[in-house]
N, C-alpha and C positions, 0 to 999 in steps of 0.2 A: 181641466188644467189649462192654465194660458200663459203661454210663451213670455219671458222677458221680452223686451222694447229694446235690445242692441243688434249688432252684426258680426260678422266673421269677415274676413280676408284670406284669399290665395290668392299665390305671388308664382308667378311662370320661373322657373329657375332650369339655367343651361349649365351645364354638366358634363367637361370631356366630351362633346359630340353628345351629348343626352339631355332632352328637357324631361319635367316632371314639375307637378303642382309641389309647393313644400306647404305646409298646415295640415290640421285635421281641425276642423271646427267644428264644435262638438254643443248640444240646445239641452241645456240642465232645466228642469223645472224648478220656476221661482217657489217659495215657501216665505212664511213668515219667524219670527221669533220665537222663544219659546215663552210663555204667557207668565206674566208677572203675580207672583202669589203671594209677597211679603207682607203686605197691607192688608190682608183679610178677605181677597179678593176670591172668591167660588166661581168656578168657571162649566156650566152644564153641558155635555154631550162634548167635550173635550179634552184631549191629552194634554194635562201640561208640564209632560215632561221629555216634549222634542217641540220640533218646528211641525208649521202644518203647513199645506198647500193652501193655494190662490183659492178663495171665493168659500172656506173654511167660516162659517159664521157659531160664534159661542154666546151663550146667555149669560149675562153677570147676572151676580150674586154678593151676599157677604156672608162672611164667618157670626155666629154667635154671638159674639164679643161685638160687633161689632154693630152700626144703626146704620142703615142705607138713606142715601141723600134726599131717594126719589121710590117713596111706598107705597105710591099705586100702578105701576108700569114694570113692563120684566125688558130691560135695556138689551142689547145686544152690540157686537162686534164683528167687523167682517173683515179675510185676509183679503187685502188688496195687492192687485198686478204690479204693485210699487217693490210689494214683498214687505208693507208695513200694515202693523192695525189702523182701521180706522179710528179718527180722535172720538167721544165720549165725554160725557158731563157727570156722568153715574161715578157718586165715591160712596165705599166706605168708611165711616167716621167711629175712629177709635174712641175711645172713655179717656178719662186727663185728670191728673192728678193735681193737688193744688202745688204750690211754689215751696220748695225746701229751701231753709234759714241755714248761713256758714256759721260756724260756731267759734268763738273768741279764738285766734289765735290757730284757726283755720279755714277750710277752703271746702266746694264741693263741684265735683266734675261730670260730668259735663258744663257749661255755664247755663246752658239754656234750662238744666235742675233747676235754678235759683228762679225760671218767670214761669214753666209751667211743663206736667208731664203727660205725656202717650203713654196708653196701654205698651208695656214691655219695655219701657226703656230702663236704663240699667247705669243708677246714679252712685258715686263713691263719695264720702265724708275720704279726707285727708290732714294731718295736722302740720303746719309751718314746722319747721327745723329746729331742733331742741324743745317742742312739744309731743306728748302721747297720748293717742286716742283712746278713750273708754267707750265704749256699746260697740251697737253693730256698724259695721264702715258700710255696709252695701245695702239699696235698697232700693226695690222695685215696683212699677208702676204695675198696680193689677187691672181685671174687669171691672173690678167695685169702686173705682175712681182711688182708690186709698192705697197708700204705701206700705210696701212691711215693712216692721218693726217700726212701726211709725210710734206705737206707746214707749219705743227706749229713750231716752236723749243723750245726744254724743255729745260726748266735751272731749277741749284740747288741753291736757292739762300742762304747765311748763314744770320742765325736769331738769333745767340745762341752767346751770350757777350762772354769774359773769364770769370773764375772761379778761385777765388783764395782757394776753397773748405776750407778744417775745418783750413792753414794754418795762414788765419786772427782771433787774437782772438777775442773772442766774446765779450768782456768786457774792461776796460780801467785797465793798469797792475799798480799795486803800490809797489811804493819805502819808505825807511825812512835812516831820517841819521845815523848817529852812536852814542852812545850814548856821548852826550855828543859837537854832531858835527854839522857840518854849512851846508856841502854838501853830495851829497847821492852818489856813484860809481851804474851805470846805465847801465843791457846789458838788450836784448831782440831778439828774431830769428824772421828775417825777413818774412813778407808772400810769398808765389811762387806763381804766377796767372802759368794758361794754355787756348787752345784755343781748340778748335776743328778743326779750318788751320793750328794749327802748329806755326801758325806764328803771332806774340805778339810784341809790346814796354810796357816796366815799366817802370815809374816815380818815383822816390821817394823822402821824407821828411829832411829835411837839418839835423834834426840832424841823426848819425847813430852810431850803436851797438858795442862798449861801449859809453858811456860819463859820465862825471860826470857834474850834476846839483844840486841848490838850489833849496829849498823847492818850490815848484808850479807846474802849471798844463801845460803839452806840448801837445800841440795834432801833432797827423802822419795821412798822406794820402797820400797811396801806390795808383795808377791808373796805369791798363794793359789796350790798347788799340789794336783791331786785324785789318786783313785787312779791313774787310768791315768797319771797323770804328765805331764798337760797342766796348764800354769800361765796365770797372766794377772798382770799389775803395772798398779799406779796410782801413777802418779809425778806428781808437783808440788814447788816451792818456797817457801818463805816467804823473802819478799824485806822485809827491815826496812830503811828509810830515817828519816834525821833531817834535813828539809829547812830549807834555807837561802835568803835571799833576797841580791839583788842590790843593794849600796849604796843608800840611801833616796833619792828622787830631787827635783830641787832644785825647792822652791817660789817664786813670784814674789813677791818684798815677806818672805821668811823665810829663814833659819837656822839650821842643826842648832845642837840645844843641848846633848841627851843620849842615851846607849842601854842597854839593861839588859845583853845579852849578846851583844853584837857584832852579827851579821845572822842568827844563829841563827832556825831554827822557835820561837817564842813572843816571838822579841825584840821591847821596844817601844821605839820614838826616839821625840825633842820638841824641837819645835821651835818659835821666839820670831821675831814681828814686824819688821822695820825700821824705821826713821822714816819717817815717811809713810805707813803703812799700819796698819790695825787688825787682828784675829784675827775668823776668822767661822769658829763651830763648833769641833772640837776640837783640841788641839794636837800629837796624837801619830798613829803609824803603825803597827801589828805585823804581824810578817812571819808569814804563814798558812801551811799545811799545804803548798798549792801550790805554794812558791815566792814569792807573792806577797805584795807591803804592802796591809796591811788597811786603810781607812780612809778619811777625806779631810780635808787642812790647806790652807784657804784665808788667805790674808793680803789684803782687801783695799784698794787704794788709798783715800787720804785726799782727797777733790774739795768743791770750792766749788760752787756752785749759780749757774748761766750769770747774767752780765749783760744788765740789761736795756739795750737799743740808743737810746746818745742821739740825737733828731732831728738829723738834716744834720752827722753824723758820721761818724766811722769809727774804731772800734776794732780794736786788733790784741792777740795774732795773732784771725784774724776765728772762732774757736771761744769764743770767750772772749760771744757773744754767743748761740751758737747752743746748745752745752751743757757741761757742769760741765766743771771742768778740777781738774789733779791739785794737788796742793799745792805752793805754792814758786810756784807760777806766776803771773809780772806781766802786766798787761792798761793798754795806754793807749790813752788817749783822743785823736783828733785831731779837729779844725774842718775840714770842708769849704772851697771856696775861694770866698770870700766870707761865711764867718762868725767870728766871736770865740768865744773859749775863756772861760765862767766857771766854776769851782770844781775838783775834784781832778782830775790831768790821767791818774794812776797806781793801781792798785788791787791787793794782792797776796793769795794765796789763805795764810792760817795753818795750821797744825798743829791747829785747831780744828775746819776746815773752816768758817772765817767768813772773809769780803774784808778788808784792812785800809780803812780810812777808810769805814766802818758810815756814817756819819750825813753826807757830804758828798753835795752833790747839782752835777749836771756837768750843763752848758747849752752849747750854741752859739748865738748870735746873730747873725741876718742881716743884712749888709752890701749895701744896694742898689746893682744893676747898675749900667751907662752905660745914658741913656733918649737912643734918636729922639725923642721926644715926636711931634707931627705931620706929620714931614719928610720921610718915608719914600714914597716914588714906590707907585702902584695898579699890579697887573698890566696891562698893555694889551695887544690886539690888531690887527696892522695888516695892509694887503696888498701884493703885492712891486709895484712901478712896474710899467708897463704892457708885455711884449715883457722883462722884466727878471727876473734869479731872487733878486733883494734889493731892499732901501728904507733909509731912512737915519730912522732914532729918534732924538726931543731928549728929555732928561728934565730935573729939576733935582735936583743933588746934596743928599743927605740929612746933617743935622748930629746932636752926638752930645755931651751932658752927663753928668760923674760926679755922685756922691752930693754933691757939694757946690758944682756948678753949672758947672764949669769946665769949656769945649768943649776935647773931645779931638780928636787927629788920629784919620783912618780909612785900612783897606785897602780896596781893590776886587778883587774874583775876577769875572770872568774880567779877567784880564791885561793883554788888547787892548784893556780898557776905560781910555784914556786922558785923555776928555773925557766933556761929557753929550752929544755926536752923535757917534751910533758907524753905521756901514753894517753891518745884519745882513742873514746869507741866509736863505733858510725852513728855520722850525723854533722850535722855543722855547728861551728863550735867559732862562736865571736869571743877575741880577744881585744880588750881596750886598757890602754895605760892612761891616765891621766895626770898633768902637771898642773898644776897653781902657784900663784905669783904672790908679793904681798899685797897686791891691791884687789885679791879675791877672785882673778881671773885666770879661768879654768881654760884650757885646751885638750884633747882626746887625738888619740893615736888609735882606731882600731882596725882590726881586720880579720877576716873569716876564713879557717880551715876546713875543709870539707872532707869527712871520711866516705867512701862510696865503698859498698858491701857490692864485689864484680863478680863474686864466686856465685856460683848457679847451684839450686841444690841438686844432688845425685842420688838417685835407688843405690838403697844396700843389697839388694835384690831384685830383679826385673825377672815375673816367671815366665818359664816356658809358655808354648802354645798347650793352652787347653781343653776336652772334645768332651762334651757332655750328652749324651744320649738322648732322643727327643721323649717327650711323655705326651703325643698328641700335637695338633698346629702349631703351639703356642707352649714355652718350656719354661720354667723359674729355673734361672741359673744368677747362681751367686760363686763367681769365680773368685781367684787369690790375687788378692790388691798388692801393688808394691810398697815397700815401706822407705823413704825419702829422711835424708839429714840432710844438713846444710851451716856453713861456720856461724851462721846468725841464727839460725831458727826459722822452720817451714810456717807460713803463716798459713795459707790453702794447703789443700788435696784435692782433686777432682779429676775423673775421669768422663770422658766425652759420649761413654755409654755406661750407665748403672745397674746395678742389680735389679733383674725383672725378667721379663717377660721375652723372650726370643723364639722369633720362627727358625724353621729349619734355615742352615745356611751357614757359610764361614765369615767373621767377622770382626775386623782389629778391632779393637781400643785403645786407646791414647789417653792414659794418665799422667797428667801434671801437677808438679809441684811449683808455688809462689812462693818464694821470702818477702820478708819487709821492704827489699830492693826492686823490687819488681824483677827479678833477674829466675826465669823458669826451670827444672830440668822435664824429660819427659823419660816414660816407660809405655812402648808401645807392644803389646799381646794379642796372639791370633787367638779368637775364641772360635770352635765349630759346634755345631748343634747340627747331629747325625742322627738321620731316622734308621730305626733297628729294622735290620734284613732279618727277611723271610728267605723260609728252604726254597730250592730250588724247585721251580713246577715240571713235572716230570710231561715231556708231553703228548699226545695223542697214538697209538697205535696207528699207525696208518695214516700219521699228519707232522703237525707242527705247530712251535707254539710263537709266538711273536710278540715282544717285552720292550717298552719305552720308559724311558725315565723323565718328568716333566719336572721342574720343580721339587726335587728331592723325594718325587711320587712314584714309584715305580706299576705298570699297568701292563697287566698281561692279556692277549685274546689268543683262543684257541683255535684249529685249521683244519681240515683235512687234506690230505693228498687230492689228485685229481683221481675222480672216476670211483671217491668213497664220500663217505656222507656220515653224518654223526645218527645212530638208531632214535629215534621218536622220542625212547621213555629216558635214553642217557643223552641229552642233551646239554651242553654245559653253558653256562651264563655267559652272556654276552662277554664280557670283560671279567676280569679279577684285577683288587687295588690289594696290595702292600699295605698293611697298616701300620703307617709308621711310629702305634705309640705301643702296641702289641708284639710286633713282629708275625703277625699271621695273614694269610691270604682272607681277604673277603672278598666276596662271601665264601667261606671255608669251601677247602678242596676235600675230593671224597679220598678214602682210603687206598685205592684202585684209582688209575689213570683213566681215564678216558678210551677209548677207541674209537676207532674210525672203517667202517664194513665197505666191502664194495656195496656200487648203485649201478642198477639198471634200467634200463625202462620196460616196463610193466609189457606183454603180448595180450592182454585179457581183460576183461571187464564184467561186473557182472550187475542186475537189478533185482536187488529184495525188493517184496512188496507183501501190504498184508489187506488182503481185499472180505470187508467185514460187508455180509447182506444183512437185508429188513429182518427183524424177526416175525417171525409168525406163529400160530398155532397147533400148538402136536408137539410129539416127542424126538427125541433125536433120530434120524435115519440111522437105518442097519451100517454094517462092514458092507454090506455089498451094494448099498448106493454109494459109500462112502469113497468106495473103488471107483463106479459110474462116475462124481462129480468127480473125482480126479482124472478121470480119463476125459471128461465132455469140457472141464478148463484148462486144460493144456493142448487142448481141438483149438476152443476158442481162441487164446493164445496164437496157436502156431496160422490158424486162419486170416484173425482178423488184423493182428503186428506182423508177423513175420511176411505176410506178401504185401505190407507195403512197400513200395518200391525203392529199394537202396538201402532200409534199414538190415534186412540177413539174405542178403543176395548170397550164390554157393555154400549155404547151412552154416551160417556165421554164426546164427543164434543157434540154442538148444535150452531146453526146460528144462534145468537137471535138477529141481527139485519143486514138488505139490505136497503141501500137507491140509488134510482135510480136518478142522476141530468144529466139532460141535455141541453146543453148550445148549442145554434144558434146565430150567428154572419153571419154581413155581410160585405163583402170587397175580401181585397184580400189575408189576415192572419185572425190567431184567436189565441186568448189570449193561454199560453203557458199551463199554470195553474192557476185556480180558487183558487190563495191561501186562499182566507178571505171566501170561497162559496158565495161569492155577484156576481150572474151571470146576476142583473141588467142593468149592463154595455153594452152598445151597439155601434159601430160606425158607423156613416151617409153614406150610402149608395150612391155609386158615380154613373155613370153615367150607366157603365156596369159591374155593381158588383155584385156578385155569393153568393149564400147561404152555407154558410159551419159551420155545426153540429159538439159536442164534445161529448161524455158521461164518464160520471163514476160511479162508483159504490162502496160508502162507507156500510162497513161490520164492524160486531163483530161477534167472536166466543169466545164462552164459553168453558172451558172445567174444570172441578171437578176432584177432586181428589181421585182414588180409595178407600182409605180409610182415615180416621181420622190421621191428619202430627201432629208428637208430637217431632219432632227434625229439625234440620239442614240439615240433610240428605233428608229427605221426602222434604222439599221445593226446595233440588237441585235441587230432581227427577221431583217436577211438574216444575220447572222454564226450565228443560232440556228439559221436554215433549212440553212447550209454544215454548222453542227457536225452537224445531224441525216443531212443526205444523208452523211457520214462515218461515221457510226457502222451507218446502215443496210450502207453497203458493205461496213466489218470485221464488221457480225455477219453476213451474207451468207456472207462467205469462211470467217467460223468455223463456221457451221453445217455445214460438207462438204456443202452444193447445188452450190457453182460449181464445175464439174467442164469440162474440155476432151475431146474423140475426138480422137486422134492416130494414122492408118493404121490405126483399131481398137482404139488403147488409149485406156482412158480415165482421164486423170489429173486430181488431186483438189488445189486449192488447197491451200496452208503457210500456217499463218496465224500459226506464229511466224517464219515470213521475209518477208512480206506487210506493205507500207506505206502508210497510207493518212490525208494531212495537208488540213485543208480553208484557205481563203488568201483576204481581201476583195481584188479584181482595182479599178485604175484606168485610165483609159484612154492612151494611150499619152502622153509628156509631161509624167507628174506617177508618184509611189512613193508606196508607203502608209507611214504615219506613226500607230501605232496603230488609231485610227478614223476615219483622216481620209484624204482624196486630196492630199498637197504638190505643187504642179507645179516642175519641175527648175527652178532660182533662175538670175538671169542668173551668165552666167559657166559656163554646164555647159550641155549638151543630153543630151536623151535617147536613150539605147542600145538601139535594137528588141530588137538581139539577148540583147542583157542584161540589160533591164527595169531599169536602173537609170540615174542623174543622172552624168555623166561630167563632168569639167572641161576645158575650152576648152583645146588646148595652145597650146601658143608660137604667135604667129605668127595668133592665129586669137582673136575674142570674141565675147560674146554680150548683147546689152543687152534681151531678153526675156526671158518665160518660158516653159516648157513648151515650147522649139522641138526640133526633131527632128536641127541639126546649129549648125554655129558658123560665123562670119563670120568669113571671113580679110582679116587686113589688108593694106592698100591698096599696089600697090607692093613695093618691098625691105624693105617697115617689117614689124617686129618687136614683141613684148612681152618684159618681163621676166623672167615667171613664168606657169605657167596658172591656167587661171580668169578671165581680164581681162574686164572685164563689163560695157565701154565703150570706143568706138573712141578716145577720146581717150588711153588706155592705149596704143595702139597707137604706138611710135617709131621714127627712124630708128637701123640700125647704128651701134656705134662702131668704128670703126680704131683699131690702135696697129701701130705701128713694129716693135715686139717684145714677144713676150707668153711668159714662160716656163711651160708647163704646170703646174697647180697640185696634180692629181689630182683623185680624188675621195673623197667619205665614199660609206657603206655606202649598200646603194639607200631610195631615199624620203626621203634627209637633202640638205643644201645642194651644192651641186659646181659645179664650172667647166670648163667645156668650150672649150674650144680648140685650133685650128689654125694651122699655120705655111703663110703663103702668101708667094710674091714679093713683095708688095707692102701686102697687106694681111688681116687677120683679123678676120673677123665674131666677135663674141662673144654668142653664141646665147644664152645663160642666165648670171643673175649670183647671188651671194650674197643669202641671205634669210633669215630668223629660225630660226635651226636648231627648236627645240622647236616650235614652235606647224604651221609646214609640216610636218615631218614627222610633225606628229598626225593633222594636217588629212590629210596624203598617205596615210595610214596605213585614212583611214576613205571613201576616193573612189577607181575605178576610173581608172586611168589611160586617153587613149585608145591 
């Protein structure tokens, strides 16, 4: 490889206190070109399809096709350090076709086709513009020196007519004669055809450019014909016309007078005025190229210039004032009625356009009315009698003098005016007398009486205040209207509240009445709309009751005294509402009132608990383990709770009750929990079924209170000491210590089946009431076995509190209902005759109980407030 023949350059370059070379000059190896193969040239032991490097030498050759210059020698090439080939004398020489002939009326391209061809060159036949080729257009020089398709031969055939282009006009050209004239003088420029050979005959049309012809149509047909004997024509007309017009058409106020050549193109007519009218402009018409009369002939009319309008006249006809009039035309004068006529009465318009009678001057002169003078009645106003719809008017008749003092007679309008006292009704009422003179001149006299209706109308009756009783928020009330006369007649009625719809409340109304006079009376009525009372609410034993009225709502709540409390199961509803469309308390009140028991606070408390073990397998233990586990967990109990510190310090607590249940089943499970304790229940025993045991152990613990609770405070502290001994016993059972020995097994408390609730205890005769001790209210005693307030049944009452059972009444005497809570409740039977069974409603609702005897039938229990008893029943233990 050998280096190019140039150089490089680096430049010292200073830099913020920094020098450094700046270039990189960088020595590429020269190479040559890439080797020329278009000519047929073979290249041995070389690429020729990149560049090569320096001193790269290749052998030529030729292709095939091709004869080499020099056929005894193998030439060669070498890249030289230039980075070019060495020059060479070695060609090879392609094969050459002989010279292609253009063809008539065509062309062949390249030009150098037409002296001689090279293997591969690639010659096109094409034909001039408006020729088309027949054979092959393309044709190539092979190895065999010969052309293909050299046996076809191309011709240029012509396809393309002449053209006489925009030279033919497009339209047929027109001529006209002269005015006046017979024939037309005629040029026009010939069309030029062309060919695309060059070479054309035209024909042309006999007549030619100028001629003079008569009016008609000529047609021209120019034909160019070329060689091939394709032709083209340019045809058009010359259309010569000598136009004529339409009879001259009749002017207003003129006359034909004369014409030069009938109605002919050039003719002129003229024409002359009428009387009456003058010439404006000119007098003649010529009929134009188009057909049309050229010009314009006006004749206009001859007019006077408008009269001027005599005061308190009338001229006719009435233009004759307003604007000019034509000539000939007479204009008179007339007087109004009541005026005289001085000077010309007639005026007519001349041929001059001047009035006859220039200098006469025309007057009317006014002739005075008939005078009232001061006789004539003033309007008046009067009012109708009292209860009456008219009155009766005096006036004195008005008199009536012409212009020369002489009283005339008069009319009167209205008709019924037949004296000066007339009876009018209300309203206003014009009177007019009228006088007339002999010269037709009228005068009037009138004036207007006024009747005014001042009476107001008045109720024949105005009612009372009226109180309708409400049916709900919202009441239909249609109260008693008053009934209105008036001496004219009531035209309205209306009152300022209508029949409908009223809430509770008291409420005028104000009815009035209109007459035709606008003149009102009124009738003003208290309406009230009162909600229906409810019986009195009897209230609490032992309290009180406290009642507001809001809004015509009345709202009761119930109370106790201090130091009593309403019992758990009789507790009464917040509030009671009055229904004001009913009259009843809702929500309905019970039969029996209320009561109110003392409260105390509780000294005691105690924790149920129901502590279920694992099951295991085997049968249930004897009585006398059963004894053991009750004696070894009430150990545990008293051991591992009771000496914690502070929960039963001085034997606060006590175990005052263990019960030991043991449940055996057989299969392959066992019930989860004994929730009802019916351990009863047993499943059949399959084929290879296992014995497997349950136990539990239901408890009470007692615990008292250190000393006597006389606040709120004190029962925190015992409800806080219950909750603690609670929680000590469920974390006990959850820690897996409290464990049972059963025959040797030893089973392990469940502390998710394990219940354990702590409860403030009162002493017997009273139930807890949150934090308080209620004692059972009269009318109930207390249920040892139930711990709860029971109610007194039939037949039986209670007039304390907190007792233990109920006092029966005296004798065959009876109560209505239970609960009675005073021997005065206590009545004798009723008897009937016959008493047809009623049935009964569902339990805890009202019912009637009866028997059919010989003779007679007690009736143990009677109907009672259905909703409120069976709330009340709902929430108290039957006995």
């Amino acid at each position: 490889m050998v280096p190019r023949n140039n150089t490089g350059t680096l430049r010292c370059v200073y830099f913020e206190g920094n020098t450094h070379w700046d270039g990189n000059p960088v020595c590429k190896a020269v190479t040559c070109p890439v080797l020329d193969t278009s000519r047929g040239y073979i290249y041995q032991r070389c690429d020729t399809d990149r560049e090569l490097p320096v001193g790269t030498v290749c052998e030529l050759g030729c292709d095939i096709v091709y004869q080499r210059s020099e056929n005894d020698t193998t030439p060669t090439i070498r890249c030289l350090p230039t980075g070019q080939w060495e020059n060479t004398t070695f060609q090879c020489i392609a094969p050459k076709c002989p010279a292609l002939t253009a063809p008539p009326g065509g062309a062949v391209s390249p030009a150098s086709c037409l002296v001689q061809g090279e293997y591969g060159d690639q010659c096109q036949y094409q034909c001039h513009e408006g020729y088309q080729l027949t054979g092959v257009s393309s044709h190539r020089c092979t190895e065999f020196n010969t052309w293909t398709a050299q046996d076809q031969t191309v011709v240029c055939t012509d396809v393309t007519p002449p053209d006489f282009g925009d030279t033919c006009p497009e339209s047929d050209l027109h001529f006209f004669t002269p005015p006046c004239g017979d024939r037309a003088s005629v040029s026009w420029s010939e069309p030029v055809a062309t060919d695309n050979s060059g070479q054309l005959t035209l024909s042309k049309p006999t007549y030619t450019s100028p001629s003079v012809l008569t009016p008609g149509d000529y047609p021209l047909v120019y034909t160019a014909l070329d060689a091939a004997n394709l032709q083209k024509q340019c045809r058009f007309s010359l259309r010569v016309r000598s136009p004529s017009c339409q009879p001259p058409p009749d002017i207003a106020g003129a006359v034909l007078d004369s014409t030069t050549c009938s109605f002919k193109f050039g003719s002129v007519v003229t024409y002359r005025c009428q009387d009456g009218y003058r010439l404006q402009g000119n007098a003649t018409l010529t009929c134009g190229r188009g057909g049309n009369w050229v010009g314009s002939v006006s004749c206009a009319a001859i007019t006077c210039p408008k009269l001027s309008a005599v005061p308190n006249a009338v001229t006719s006809p009435s233009l004759c004032t307003s604007s000019s009039v034509f000539y000939a035309t007479q204009c008179d004068v007339t007087c109004e009625l009541g005026y005289l006529l001085k000077g010309p009465r007639s005026f007519t318009c001349g041929s001059d356009g001047a009035w006859s009678n220039p200098t006469g001057v025309t007057e009317c002169e006014a002739i005075p009315p008939p005078d009232f003078k001061d006789t004539c009645p003033r309007n008046t106003i009067v009012s109708t009698y009292v209860n009456k719809d008219y009155t009766e008017v005096t006036w004195g008749v008005p008199r009536a003098f012409d212009s020369k003092g002489r009283q005339l007679s008069l009319t009167v309008t209205p008709l019924f005016v037949v004296s000066d006292t007339v009876r009018l009704g209300v309203g206003s009422h014009r009177i007019t007398y009228t006088a007339t003179d002999s010269y037709g001149l009228t005068s009037t006299c009138s004036f207007t009486i006024t009747v005014k209706d001042q009476e107001a109308p008045h109720p024949l009756a105005c009612p009372d205040n009226q109180i309708f009783e409400a049916r709900g928020s919202e009441t239909n009330v249609q109260f008693e209207r008053p009934v209105f006369e008036d001496n004219v007649g009531v035209i309205t009625s209306s009152c300022d509240r209508e029949w409908g719809s009223f809430p509770l409340g008291r409420f005028e109304v104000t009815c009035t009445a209109r007459d035709a006079a606008g003149n009102t009376g009124k009738c003003v009525m208290g309406i009230a709309v009162v909600a229906r009372r409810c019986p009195d609410i009897q209230p609490p034993i032992h309290g009180a009751k406290a009642c507001s009225t809001i809004k015509f709502t009345t709202l009761c709540t119930l109370h106790c005294n201090d130091q009593y409390e309403f019992p758990p199961f009789a507790f009464p509803q917040p509030a009671y509402t009055c229904g004001i469309d009913s009259g009843q308390w809702l929500p309905p009140l019970p039969f029996l009132p209320f009561t109110c028991a003392p409260r105390f606070f509780p000294n005691s408390g105690e924790v149920n608990g129901r502590i279920q073990f694992h099951e295991y397998e085997g049968d249930c233990v004897s009585a006398a383990a059963t004894a053991e586990i009750r004696a070894d967990f009430q150990s545990l109990l008293e051991l591992s709770i009771f000496a914690q510190a502070g929960l039963c310090d001085d034997g606060a607590c006590e175990v005052s009750s263990v019960t030991v249940v043991c449940n055996t089943a057989t299969g392959s499970g066992f019930p989860d929990f004994p929730g009802d304790f019916d351990f009863r229940r047993r499943r059949k025993r399959e084929t290879t079924s296992r014995t497997r045991s349950s136990v539990s152990v239901d408890f009470v613990i007692l615990t008292n209170a250190t000393s006597e609770m006389s606040n709120d405070t004190d029962v925190s502290s015992l409800k806080e000491k219950l909750n603690l001994l609670s929680s000590s016993v469920q974390e006990f059972v959850e820690s897996g210590n409290l464990t049972l020995n059963i025959s040797g097994t030893s089973l392990t408390a469940d502390p998710k089946r394990s219940v354990v609730s702590p409860t403030l205890k009162c002493r017997p005769g009273a139930v807890i009431r949150d934090t308080y001790c209620v004692q059972c209210p009269v009318g109930t005693y207390y249920d040892v076995q139930r711990s709860d307030c029971v109610e007194c049944p039939v037949s039986s009452y209670q007039d304390q509190e907190g007792q233990l059972e109920c006092v029966p009444c005296p004798g065959q005497m009876t109560t209505n209902d239970v609960g009675s809570y005073n021997a005065s409740l206590c009545i004798e039977p009723t008897t009937y005759d016959n008493i047809v069974f009623l049935g009964s409603v569902a339990a805890d609702r009202d019912w009637v109980i009866a028997s059919f005897t010989s003779s007679a039938i007690l009736l143990v229990a009677s109907i009672v407030a259905t909703f409120t008893i069976g709330w009340r029943r709902s929430h108290v233990t039957k006995a």
